[in-house]
TORTOR-998362 format. One record per residue (C-alpha): residue number from 0; residue in three letters; z, x, y. Coordinates in steps of 0.2 Angstrom, whole numbers, plus 5000, padded with zeros to 4 digits. Each point is the difference from the previous one (the first is absolute). Example, Ala and Ser with C-alpha at 12.3 -4.5 7.8 and 13.67 -1.06 7.14 Angstrom:
REM TORTOR-998362
<lumvo k="0" r="ALA" pz="5039" px="5062" py="4978"/>
<lumvo k="1" r="SER" pz="4997" px="5006" py="5017"/>
***
This chain:
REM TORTOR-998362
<lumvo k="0" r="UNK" pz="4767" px="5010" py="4840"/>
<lumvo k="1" r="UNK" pz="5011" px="4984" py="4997"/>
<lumvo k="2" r="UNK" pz="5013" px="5011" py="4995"/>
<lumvo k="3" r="UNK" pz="5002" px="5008" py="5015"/>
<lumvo k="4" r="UNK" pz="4997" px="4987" py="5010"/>
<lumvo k="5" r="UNK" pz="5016" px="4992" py="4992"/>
<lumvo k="6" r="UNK" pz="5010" px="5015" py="5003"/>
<lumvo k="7" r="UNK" pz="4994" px="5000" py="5019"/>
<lumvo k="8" r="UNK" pz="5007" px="4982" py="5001"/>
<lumvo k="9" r="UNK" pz="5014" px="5003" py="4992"/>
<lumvo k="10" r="UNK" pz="5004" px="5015" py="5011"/>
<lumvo k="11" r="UNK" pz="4996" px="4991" py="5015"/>
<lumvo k="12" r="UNK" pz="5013" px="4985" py="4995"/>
<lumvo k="13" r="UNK" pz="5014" px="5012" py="4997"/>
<lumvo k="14" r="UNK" pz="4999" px="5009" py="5016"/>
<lumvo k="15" r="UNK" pz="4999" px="4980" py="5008"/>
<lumvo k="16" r="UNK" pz="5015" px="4996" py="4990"/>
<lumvo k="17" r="UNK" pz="5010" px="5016" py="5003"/>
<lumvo k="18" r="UNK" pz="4997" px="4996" py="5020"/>
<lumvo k="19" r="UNK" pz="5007" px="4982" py="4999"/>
<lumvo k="20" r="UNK" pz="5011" px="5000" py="4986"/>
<lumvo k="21" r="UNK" pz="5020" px="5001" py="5006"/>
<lumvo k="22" r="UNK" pz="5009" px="5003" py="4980"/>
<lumvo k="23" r="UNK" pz="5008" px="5015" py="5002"/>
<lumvo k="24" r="UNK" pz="4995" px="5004" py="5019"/>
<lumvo k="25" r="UNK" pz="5014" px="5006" py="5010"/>
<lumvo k="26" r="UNK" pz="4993" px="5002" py="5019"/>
<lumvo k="27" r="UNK" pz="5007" px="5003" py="5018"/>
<lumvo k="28" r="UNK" pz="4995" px="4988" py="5014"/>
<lumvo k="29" r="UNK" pz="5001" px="4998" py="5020"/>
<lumvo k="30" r="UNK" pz="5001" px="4983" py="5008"/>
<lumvo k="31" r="UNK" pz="5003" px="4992" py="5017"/>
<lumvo k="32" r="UNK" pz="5004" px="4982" py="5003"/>
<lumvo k="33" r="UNK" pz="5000" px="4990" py="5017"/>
<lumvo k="34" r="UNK" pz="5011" px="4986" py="5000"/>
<lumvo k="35" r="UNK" pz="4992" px="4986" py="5007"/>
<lumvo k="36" r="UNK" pz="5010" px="4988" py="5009"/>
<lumvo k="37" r="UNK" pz="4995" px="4979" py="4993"/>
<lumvo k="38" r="UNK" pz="5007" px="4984" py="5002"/>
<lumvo k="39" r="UNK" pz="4997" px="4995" py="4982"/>
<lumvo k="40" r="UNK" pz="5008" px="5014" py="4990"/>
<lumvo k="41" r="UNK" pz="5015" px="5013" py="5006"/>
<lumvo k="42" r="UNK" pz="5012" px="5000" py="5015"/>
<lumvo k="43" r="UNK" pz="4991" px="4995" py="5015"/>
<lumvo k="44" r="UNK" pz="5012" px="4994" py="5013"/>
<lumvo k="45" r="UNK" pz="5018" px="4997" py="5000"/>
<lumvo k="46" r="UNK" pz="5008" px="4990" py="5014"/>
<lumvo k="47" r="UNK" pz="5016" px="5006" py="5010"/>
<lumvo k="48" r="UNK" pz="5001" px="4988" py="5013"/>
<lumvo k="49" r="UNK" pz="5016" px="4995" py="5006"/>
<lumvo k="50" r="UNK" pz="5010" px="4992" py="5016"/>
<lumvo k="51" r="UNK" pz="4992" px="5008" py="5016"/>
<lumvo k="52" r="UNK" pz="4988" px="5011" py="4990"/>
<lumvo k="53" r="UNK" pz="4983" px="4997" py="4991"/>
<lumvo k="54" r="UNK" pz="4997" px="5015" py="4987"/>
<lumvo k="55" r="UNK" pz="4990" px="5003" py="4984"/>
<lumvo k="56" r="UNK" pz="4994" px="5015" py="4990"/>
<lumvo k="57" r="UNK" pz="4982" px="5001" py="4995"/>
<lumvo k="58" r="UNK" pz="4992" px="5010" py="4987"/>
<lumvo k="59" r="UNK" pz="4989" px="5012" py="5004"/>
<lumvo k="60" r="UNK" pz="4985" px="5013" py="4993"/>
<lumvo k="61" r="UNK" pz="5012" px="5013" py="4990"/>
<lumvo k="62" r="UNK" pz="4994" px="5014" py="4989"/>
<lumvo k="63" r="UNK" pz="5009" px="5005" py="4980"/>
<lumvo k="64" r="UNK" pz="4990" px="5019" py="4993"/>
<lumvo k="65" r="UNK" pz="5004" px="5010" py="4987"/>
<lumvo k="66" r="UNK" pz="4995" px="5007" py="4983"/>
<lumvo k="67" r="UNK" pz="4997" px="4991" py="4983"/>
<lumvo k="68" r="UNK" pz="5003" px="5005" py="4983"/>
<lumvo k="69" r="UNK" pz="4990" px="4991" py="4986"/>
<lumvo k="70" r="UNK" pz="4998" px="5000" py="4982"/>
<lumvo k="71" r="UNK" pz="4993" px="4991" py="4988"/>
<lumvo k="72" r="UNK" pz="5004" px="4992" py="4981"/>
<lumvo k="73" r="UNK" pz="4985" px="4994" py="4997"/>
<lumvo k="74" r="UNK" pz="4982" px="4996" py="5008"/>
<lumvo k="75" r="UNK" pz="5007" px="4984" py="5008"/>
<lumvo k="76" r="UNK" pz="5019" px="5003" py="5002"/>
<lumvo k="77" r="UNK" pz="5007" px="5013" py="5013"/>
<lumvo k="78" r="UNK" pz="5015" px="5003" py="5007"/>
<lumvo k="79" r="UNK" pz="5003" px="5007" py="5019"/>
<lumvo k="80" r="UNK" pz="5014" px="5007" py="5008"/>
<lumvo k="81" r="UNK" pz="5002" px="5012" py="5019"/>
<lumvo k="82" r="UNK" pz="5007" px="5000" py="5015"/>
<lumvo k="83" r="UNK" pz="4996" px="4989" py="5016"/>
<lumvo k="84" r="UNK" pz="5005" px="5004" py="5017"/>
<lumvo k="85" r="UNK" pz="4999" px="4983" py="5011"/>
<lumvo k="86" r="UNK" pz="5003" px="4995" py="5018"/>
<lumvo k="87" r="UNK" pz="5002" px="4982" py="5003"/>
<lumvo k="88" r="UNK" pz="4997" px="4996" py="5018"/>
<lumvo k="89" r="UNK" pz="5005" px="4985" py="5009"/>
<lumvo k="90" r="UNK" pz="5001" px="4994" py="5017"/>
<lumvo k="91" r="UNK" pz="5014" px="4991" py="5011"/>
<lumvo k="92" r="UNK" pz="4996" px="4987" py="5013"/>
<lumvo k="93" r="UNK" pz="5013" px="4994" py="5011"/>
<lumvo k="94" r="UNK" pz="5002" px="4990" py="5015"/>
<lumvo k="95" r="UNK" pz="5015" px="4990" py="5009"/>
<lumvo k="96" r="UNK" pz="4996" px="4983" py="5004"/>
<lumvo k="97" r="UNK" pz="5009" px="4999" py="5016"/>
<lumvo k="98" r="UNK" pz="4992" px="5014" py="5010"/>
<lumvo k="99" r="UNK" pz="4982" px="5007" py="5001"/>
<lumvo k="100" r="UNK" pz="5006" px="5015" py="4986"/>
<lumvo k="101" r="UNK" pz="4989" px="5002" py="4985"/>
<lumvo k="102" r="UNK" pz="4999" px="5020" py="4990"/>
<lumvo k="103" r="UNK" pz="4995" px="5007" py="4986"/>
<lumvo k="104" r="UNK" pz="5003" px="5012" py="4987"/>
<lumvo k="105" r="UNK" pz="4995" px="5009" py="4984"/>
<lumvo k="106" r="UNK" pz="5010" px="5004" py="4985"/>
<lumvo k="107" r="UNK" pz="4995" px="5009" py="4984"/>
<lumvo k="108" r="UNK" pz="5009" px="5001" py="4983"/>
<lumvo k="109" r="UNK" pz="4997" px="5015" py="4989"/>
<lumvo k="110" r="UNK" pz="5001" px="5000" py="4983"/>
<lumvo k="111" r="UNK" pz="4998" px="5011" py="4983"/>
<lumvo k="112" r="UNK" pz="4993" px="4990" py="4988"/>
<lumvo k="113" r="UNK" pz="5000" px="5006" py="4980"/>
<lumvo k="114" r="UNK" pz="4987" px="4986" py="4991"/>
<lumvo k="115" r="UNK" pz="4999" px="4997" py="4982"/>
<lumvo k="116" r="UNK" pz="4985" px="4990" py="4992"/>
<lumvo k="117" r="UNK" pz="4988" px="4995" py="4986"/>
<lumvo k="118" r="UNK" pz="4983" px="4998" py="5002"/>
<lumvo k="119" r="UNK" pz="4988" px="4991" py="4991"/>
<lumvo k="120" r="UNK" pz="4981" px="5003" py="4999"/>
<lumvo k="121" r="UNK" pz="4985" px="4989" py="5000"/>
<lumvo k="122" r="UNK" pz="4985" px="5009" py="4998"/>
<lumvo k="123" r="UNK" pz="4984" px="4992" py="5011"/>
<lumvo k="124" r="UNK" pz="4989" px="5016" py="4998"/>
<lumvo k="125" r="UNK" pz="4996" px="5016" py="4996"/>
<lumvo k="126" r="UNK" pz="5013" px="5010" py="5014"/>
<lumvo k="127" r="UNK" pz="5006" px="4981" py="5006"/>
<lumvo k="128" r="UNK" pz="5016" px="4994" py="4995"/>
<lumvo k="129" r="UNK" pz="5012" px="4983" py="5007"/>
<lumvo k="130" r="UNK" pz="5018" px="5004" py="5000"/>
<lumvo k="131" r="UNK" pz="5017" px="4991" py="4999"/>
<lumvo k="132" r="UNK" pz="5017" px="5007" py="5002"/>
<lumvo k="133" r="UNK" pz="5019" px="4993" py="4997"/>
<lumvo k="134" r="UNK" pz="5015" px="5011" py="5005"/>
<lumvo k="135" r="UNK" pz="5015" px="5004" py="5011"/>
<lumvo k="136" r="UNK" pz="5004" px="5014" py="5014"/>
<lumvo k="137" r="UNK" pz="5016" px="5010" py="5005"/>
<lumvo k="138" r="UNK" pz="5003" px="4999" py="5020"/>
<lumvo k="139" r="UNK" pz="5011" px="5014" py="5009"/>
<lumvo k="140" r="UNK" pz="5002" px="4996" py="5017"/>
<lumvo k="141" r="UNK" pz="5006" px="5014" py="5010"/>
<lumvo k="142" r="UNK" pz="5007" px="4993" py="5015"/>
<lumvo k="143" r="UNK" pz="5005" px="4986" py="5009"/>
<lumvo k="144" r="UNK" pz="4988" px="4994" py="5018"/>
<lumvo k="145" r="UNK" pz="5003" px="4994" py="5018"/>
<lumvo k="146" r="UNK" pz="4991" px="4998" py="5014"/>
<lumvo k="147" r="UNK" pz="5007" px="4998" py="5017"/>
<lumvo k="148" r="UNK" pz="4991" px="4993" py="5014"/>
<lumvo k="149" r="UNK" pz="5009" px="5001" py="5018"/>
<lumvo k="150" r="UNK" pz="4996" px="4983" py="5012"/>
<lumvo k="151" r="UNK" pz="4994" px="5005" py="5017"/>
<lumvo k="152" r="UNK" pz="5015" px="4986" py="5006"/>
<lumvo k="153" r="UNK" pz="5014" px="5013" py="4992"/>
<lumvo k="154" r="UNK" pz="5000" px="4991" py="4983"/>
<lumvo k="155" r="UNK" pz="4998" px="5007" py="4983"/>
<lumvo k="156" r="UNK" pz="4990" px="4994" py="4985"/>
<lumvo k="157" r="UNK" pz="5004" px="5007" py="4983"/>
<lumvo k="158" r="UNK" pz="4992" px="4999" py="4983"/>
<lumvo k="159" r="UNK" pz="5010" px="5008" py="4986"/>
<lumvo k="160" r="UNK" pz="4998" px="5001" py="4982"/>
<lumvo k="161" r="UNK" pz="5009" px="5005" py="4984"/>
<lumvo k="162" r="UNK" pz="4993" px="5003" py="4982"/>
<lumvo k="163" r="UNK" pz="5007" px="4985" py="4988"/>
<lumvo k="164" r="UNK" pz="5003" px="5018" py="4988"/>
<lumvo k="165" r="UNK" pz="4991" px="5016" py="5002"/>
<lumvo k="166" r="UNK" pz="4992" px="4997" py="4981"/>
<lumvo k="167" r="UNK" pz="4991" px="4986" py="4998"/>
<lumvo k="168" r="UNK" pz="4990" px="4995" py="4985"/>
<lumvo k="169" r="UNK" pz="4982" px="4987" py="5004"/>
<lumvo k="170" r="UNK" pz="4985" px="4990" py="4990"/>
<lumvo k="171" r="UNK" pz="4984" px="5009" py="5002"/>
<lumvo k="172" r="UNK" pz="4985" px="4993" py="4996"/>
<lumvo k="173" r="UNK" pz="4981" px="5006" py="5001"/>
<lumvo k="174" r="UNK" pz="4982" px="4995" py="4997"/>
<lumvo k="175" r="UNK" pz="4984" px="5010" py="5003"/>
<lumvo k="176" r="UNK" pz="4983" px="5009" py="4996"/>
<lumvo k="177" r="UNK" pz="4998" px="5018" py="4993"/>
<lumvo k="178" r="UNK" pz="4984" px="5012" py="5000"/>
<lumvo k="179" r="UNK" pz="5000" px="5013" py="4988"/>
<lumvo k="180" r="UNK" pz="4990" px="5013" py="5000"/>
<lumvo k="181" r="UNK" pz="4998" px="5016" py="4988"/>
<lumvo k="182" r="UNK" pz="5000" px="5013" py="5012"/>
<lumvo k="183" r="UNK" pz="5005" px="4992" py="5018"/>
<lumvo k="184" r="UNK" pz="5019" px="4991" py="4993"/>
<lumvo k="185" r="UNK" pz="5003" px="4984" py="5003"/>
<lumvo k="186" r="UNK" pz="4998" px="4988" py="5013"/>
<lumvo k="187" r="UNK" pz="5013" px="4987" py="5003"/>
<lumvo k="188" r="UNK" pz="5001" px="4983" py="5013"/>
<lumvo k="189" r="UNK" pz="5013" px="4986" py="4999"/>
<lumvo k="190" r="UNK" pz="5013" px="4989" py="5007"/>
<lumvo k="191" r="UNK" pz="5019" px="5002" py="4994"/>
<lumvo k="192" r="UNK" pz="5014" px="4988" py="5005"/>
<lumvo k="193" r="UNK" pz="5018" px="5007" py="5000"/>
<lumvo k="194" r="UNK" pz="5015" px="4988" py="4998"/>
<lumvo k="195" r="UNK" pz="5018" px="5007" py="5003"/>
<lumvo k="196" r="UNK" pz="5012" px="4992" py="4988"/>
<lumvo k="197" r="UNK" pz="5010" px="4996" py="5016"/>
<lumvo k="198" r="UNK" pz="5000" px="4999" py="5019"/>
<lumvo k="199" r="UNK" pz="5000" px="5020" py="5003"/>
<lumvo k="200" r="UNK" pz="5011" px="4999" py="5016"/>
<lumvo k="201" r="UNK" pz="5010" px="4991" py="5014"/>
<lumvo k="202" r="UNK" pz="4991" px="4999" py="5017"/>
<lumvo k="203" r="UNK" pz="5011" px="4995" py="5014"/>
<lumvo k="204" r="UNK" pz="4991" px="4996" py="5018"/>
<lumvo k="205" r="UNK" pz="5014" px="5001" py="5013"/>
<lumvo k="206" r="UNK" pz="4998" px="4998" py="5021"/>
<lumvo k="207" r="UNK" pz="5014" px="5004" py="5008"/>
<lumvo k="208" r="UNK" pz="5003" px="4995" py="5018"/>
<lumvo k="209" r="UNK" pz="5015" px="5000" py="5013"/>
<lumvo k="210" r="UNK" pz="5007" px="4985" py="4997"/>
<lumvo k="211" r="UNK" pz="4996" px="4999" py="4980"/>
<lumvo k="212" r="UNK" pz="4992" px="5007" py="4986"/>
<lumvo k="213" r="UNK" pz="4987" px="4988" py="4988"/>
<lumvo k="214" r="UNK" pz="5000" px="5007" py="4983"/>
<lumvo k="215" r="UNK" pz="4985" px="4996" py="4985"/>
<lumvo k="216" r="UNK" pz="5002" px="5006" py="4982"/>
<lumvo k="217" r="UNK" pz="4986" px="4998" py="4987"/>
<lumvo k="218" r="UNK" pz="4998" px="5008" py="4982"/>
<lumvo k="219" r="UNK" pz="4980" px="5007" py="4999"/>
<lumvo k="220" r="UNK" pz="4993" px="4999" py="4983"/>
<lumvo k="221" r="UNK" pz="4989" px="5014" py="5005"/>
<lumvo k="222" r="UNK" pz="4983" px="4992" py="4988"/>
<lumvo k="223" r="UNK" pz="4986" px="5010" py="5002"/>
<lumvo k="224" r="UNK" pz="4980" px="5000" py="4997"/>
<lumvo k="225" r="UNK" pz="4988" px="5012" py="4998"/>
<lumvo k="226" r="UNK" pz="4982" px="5008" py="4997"/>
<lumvo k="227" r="UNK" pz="5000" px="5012" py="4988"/>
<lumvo k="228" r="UNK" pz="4988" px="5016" py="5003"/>
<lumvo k="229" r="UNK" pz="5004" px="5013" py="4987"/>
<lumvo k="230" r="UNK" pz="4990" px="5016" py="4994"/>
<lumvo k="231" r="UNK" pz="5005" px="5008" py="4981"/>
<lumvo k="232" r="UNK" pz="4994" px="5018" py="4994"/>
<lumvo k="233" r="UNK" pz="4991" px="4999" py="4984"/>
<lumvo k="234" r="UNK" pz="5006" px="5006" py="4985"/>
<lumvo k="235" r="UNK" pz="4996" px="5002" py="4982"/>
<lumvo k="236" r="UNK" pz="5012" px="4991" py="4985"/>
<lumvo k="237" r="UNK" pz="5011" px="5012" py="4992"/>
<lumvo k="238" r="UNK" pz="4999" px="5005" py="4982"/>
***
């Protein structure tokens, strides 16, 4: 009766460890991330204020999705790699000081974002695990933005912007929780900060008028923060 009873136990410890354990796991996972717009970490607002105009950019709620690929050295050291498509959205505010004129506008930046990391694992349960990651991301940016915005008066207000370089390279960095379960895959919520290694374009605010024209040139870092939902198919080790 002991005998078996240690066998049972036994058995029941492997299946718990093969749920949880990452060594030699290779599994395919699906994540969407809103970007939440803060005054204490990321771009927030960027001012373009010049003679006879008042303008800014503000960050807005944007969304990054896509797929993940992880695998794992050993039961506490991972490494992940995909593919992220992202939509930073900001909004223009503008307004001339010596008339009753004030507009706004919207602007989103689409990128492709290829991220790179190491994780490591701290285990707080049974399925429960904390997580920190390090790494970089490639950027493509497929195009260049602008938004025109016609004044009732017969003026114009322009926004234009142009990618520093369509490849860019960033810091990426994560923390999070983990549920892992043997049958259901896992469960994923976090927060991830992402840092280009340079401002990722110019932005240039322009109102032109009959008489004039009043020009404002920024470069926008393009600093983002967000909460990290992700889902990831269970999968056994390989042999």
């Amino acid at each position: 009766m002991k005998k078996r009873l240690v066998i049972l136990l036994s058995t029941l410890f492997m299946c718990s460890f093969l749920s949880t354990a990452q060594k030699g796991v290779t599994t395919f996972g699906l994540q969407y991330k809103p970007i939440i717009p803060n005054r204490f970490i990321g771009t927030f607002e960027e001012d373009f204020s010049a003679e006879q105009m008042v303008a800014s950019i503000r960050q807005k709620i944007g969304h990054s999705f896509g797929g993940v690929v992880r695998y794992g050295f050993t039961d506490n050291l991972s490494f992940e790699t995909g593919i992220n498509l992202t939509h930073r959205n900001f909004g223009l505010n503008f307004a001339i000081p010596d008339s009753s004129f004030e507009g706004t506008g919207d602007v989103s930046v689409v990128s492709y974002e290829i991220p790179v990391s190491c994780l490591v694992y701290i285990r707080l349960g049974d399925k429960l695990f904390m997580n920190a990651s390090l790494g970089a991301a490639m950027t493509f940016f497929p195009s260049n933005v602008s938004v025109p915005v016609s004044i009732p008066n017969g003026d114009y207000f322009l926004m234009e912007g142009a990618y520093k370089s369509k490849m860019q390279g960033a810091f990426i960095a994560n923390f999070g929780f983990e549920y892992r379960t043997r049958s259901a895959g896992y469960f994923y919520l976090g927060t991830s900060y992402h840092l280009p290694f340079a401002p990722i374009m110019t932005m240039a605010l322009s109102y032109e008028y009959s008489s004039s024209d009043v020009l404002s040139i920024q470069n926008v870092r393009g600093s983002y923060l967000t909460l990290d939902l992700r889902y990831f198919f269970n999968e056994r080790p390989e042999k």
